[in-house]
C-alpha positions as CSV (number, residue, x, y, z in Angstrom):
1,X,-6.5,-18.2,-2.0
2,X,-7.7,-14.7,-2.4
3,X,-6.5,-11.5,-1.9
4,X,-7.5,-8.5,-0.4
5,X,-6.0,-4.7,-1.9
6,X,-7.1,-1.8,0.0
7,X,-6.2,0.8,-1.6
8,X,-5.9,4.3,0.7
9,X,-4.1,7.1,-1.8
10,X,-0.1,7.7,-1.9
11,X,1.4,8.8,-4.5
12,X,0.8,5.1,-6.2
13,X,-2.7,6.8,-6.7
14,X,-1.9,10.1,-8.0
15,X,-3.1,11.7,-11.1
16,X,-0.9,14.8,-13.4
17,X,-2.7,17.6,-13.5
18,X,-2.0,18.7,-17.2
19,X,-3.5,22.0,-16.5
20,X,-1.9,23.3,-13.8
21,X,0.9,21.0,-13.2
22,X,0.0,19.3,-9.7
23,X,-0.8,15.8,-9.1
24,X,-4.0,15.0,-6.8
25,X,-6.9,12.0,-6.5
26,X,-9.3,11.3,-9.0
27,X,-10.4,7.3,-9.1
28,X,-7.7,5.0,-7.8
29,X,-4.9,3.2,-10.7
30,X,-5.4,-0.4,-8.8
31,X,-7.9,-1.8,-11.3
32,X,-5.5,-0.6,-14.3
33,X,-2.7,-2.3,-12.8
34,X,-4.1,-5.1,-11.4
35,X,-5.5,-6.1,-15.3
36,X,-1.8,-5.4,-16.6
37,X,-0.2,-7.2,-13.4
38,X,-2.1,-10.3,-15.0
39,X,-2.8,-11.8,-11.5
40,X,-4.4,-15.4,-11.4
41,X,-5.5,-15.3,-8.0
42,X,-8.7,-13.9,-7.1
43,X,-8.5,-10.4,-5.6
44,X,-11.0,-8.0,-3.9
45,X,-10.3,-4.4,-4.3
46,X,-11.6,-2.2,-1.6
47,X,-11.2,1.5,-2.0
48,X,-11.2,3.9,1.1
49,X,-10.8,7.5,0.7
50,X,-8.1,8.3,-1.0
51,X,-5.5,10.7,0.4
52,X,-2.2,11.6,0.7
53,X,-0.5,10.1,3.7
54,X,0.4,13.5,5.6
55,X,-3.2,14.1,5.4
56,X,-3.7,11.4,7.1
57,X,-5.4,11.7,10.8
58,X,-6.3,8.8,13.4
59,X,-9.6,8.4,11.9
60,X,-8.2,7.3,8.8
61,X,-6.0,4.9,10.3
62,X,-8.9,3.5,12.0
63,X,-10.6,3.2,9.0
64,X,-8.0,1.4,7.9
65,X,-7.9,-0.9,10.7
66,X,-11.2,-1.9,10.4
67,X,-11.3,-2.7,6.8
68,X,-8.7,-5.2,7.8
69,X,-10.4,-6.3,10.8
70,X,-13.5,-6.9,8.5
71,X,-11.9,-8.6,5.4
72,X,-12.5,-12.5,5.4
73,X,-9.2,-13.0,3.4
74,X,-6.1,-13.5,5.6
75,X,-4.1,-12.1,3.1
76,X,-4.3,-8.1,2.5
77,X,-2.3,-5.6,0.2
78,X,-2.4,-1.9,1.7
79,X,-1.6,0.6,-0.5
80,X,-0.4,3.6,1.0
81,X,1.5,6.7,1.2
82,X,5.1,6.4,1.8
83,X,5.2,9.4,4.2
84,X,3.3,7.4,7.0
85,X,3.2,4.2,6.0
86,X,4.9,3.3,9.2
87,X,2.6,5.1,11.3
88,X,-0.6,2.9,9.7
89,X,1.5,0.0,10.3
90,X,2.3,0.4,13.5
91,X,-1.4,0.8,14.4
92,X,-2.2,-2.6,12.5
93,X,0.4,-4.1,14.0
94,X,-0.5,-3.5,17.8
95,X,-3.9,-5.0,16.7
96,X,-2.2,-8.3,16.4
97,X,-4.7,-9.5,13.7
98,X,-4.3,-13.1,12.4
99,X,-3.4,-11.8,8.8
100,X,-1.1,-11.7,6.6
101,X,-0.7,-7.1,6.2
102,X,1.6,-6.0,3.4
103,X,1.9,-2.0,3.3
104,X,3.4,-1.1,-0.2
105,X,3.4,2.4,-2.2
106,X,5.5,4.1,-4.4
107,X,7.7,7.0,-4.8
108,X,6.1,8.5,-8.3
109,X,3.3,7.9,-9.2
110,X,1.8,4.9,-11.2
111,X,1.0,6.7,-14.4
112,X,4.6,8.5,-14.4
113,X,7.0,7.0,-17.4
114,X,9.4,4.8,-14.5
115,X,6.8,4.2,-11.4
116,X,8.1,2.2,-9.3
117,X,4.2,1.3,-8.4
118,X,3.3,-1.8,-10.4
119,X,6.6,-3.7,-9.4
120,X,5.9,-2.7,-5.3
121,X,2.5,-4.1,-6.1
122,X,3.7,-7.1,-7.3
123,X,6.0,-7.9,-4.7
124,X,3.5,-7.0,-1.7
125,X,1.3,-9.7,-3.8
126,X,3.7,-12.3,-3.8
127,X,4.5,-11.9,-0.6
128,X,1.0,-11.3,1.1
129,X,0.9,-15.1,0.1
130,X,3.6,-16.4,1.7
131,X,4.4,-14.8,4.5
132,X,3.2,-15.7,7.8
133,X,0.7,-13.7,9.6
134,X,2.0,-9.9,10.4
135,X,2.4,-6.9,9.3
136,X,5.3,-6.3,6.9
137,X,6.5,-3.2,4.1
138,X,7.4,-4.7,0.7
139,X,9.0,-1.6,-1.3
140,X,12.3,-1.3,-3.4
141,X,12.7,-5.2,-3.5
142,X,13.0,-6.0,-0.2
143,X,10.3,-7.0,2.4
144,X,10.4,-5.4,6.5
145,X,8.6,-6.1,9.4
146,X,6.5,-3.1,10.2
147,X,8.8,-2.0,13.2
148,X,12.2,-2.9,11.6
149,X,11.8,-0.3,8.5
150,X,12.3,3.4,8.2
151,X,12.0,5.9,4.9
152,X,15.3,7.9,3.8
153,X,13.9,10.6,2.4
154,X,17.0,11.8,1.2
155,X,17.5,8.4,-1.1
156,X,14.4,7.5,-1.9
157,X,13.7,4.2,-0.5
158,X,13.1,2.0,2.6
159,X,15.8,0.9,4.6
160,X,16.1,-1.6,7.9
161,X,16.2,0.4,10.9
């Protein structure tokens, strides 16, 4: 099997600014992860513009749609904002591809001491393997169909609707 990871921004890719204390996009963290993730299964890392989710417009989602559209593997990883996430979902799932779509993100960012992004990686990996074809959120532990999951803001983490 092999694996595709699009990776599309979030806060999974954000780098600190040291200088002047903000966090923004420089190259993506998914080839540093994936080499200490250790996977043993082939993956293909495709990198579309990275941006945070609430930047994100209908061109983008489309953009995203098509990489999936295009991808020979059955099995993708999106990595994505948490904001939106649902919203990108959504659009992937009224495409009813025959693939296996895992949106997963994190809340700080992967090079912040406790991310929470190389474990949600790891999950939506696992899973993207597994699950049958749809379009799912792995985050916090727990796996959701697209339509079945919301973001509390207020605690931090995806819950069933």
């Amino acid at each position: 099997m092999t694996l595709r990871i699009v990776a599309t921004g979030g806060t999974f890719d954000k780098h600190y600014n040291e200088l002047n204390g903000t966090l923004g996009f420089q190259d993506s963290h998914l080839p540093a992860a994936l080499a200490r993730a250790r996977l043993t299964l082939a993956v293909t890392l495709e990198q579309l513009p990275l941006l945070d989710s609430l930047d994100m417009v209908d061109a983008d989602r489309a953009r995203v749609l098509a990489a999936c559209r295009a991808a020979p593997e059955a099995a993708i990883v999106i990595v994505h904002g948490t904001d939106t996430m649902r919203e990108t979902a959504a659009v992937l799932g009224a495409a009813g591809l025959d693939k296996t779509i895992v949106f997963t993100g994190a809340m700080i960012p992967y090079e912040i001491a406790h991310s929470d992004a190389l474990f949600n990686l790891g999950l939506a990996c696992g899973v993207a393997q597994t699950l049958p074809a749809g379009v799912y959120v792995a985050m916090n532990g727990k796996i959701f169909p697209w339509d079945k999951v919301h973001k509390n803001r207020a605690a931090g983490v995806f819950q069933p609707l």
